[in-house]
C-alpha positions in Angstrom: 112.0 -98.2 128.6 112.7 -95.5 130.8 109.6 -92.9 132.2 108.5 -90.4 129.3 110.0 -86.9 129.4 107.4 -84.6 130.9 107.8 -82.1 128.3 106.4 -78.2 128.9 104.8 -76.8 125.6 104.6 -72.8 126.5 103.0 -70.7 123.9 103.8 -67.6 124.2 101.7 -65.4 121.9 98.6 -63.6 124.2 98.0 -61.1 120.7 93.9 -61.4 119.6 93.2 -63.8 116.8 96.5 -65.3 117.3 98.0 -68.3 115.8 100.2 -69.6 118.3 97.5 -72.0 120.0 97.6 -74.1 116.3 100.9 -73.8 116.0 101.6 -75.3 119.5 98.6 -77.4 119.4 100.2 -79.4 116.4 103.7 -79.3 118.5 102.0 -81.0 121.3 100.4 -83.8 119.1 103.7 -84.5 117.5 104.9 -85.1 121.2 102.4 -87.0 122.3 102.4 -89.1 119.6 106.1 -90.2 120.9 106.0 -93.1 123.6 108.7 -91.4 125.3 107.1 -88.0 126.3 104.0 -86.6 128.7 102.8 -83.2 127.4 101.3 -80.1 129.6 100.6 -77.2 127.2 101.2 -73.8 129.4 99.2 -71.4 127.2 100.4 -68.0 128.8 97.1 -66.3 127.4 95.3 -69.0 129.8 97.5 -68.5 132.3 98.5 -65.0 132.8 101.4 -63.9 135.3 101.8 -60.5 137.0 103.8 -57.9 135.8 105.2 -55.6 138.9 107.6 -58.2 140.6 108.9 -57.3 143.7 111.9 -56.6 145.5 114.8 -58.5 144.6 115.5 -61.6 147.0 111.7 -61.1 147.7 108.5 -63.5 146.4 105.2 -61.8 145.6 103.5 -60.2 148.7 100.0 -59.8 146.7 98.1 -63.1 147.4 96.5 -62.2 143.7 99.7 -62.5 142.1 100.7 -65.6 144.1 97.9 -67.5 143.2 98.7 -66.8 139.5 102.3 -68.3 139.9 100.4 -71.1 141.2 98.9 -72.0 138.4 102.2 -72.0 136.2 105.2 -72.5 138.6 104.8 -76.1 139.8 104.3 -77.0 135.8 107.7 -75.6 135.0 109.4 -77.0 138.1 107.9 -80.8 137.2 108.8 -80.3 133.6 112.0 -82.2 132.4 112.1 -80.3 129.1 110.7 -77.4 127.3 109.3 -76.4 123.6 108.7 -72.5 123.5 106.6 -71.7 120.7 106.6 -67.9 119.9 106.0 -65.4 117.4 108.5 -62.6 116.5 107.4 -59.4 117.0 109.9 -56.6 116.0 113.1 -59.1 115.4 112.3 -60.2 118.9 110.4 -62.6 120.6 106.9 -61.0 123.2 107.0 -59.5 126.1 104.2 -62.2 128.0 107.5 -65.0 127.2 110.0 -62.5 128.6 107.7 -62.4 132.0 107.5 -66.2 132.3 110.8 -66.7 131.9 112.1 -63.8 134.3 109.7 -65.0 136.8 111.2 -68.8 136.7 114.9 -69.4 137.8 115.5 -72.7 139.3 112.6 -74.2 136.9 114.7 -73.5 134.2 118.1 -75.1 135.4 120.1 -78.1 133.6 116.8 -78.6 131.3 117.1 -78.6 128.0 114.8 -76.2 126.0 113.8 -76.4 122.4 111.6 -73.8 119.9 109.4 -73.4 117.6 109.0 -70.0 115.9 106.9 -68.5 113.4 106.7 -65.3 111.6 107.0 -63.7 107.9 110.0 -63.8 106.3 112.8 -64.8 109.0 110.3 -67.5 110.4 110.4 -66.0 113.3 114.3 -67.2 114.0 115.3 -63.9 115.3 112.7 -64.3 117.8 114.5 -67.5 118.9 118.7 -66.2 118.7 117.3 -63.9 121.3 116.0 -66.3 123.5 119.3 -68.1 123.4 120.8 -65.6 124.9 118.3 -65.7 127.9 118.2 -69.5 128.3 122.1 -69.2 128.9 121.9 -67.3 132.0 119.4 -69.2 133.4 121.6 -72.2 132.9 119.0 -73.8 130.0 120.1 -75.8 127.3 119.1 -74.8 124.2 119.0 -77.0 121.6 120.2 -76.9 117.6 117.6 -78.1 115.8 114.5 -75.2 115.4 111.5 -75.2 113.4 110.9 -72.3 111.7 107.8 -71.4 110.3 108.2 -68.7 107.5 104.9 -67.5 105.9 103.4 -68.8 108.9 99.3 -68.0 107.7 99.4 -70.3 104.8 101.2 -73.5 107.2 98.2 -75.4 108.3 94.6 -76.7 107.2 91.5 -75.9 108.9 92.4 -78.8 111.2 95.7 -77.8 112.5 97.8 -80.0 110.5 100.7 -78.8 108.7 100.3 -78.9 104.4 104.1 -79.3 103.9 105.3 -82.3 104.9 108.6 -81.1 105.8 107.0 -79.1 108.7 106.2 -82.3 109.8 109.8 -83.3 109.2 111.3 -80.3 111.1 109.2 -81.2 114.6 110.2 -84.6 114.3 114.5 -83.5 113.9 113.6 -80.9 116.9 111.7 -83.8 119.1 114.5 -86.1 118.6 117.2 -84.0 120.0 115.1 -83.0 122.4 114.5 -86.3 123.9 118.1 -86.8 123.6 119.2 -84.1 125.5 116.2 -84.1 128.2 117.3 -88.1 129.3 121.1 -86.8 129.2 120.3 -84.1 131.3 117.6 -86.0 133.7 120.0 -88.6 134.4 122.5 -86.0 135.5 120.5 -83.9 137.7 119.4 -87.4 139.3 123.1 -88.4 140.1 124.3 -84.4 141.4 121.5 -82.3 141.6 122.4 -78.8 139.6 124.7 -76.4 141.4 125.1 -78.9 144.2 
């Protein structure tokens, strides 16, 4: 068996009395559980990054803001695959998500990225054709299979665990690929490394 996947869990909701940590908490478990993955849960509320970014060309000159890159960076640059679990907020996905991403470039490249949204009615899927569009420039793979969690409030117990089984389903059909993609795409960047 080859070394797990080290996956990257980033929740991207920093909104009071959100629901995003349960939502990616039960994520990461599912992932976990697999023999073939290693899990680091980036909560962006835990980690903050700034907001002014500097010149472009140009790394932070505010030692401050440096030390907060710190503390995400190297996760997202050791990470062989992603899960971005996000809320939609106005048919879109939150601004703290759009300032991880934009401060990450090479992090992002020949990785593939999956998602797991939530919301009212659209289950937060707009959210998520959004953030396809942003992946592809940064030269992510995003992946078909989504979870989508309409009605999102009434989705999990008092324990984190999801009441429909075909939640359970969806994570499972996402995870898969995932994996699939993340060897395909490990193996590649070990024999030509990206852009080379």
């Amino acid at each position: 068996m080859s070394t797990p996947l080290r996956l990257a869990v980033i929740q991207g909701s920093t909104r009071d009395g959100r629901l995003g940590p349960t939502v990616a908490a039960w994520l990461a478990r599912h992932a976990t559980a697999r023999p073939d993955m290693s899990v680091d849960l980036v909560d962006l509320a835990e980690t903050p990054l700034p907001t002014v970014f500097p010149q472009l060309g140009r790394g932070p000159a505010d030692a401050a803001d440096r030390e907060l890159l710190d503390a995400v960076s190297p996760r997202l640059a050791a990470a062989d695959a992603f899960v971005v679990v996000t809320p939609e907020y106005n048919h879109s996905y939150p601004a703290s998500l759009k300032n991880a991403i934009d401060w990450h470039n090479k992090e992002w490249h020949a990785k593939p990225v999956g998602f797991v949204a939530y919301g009212g009615f659209s289950g937060g899927l707009r959210a998520v054709e959004h953030l396809r569009g942003v992946f592809a420039e940064l030269h992510a793979v995003t992946i078909r299979e989504t979870v989508g969690l309409q009605g999102v409030w009434g989705r999990f117990d008092g324990e984190g665990r999801a009441v429909d089984p075909a939640t359970d389903s969806a994570a499972k059909a996402m995870l898969d690929q995932l994996a699939w993609w993340g060897e395909a795409l490990r193996e590649a960047r070990a024999k030509k490394p990206y852009g080379a």
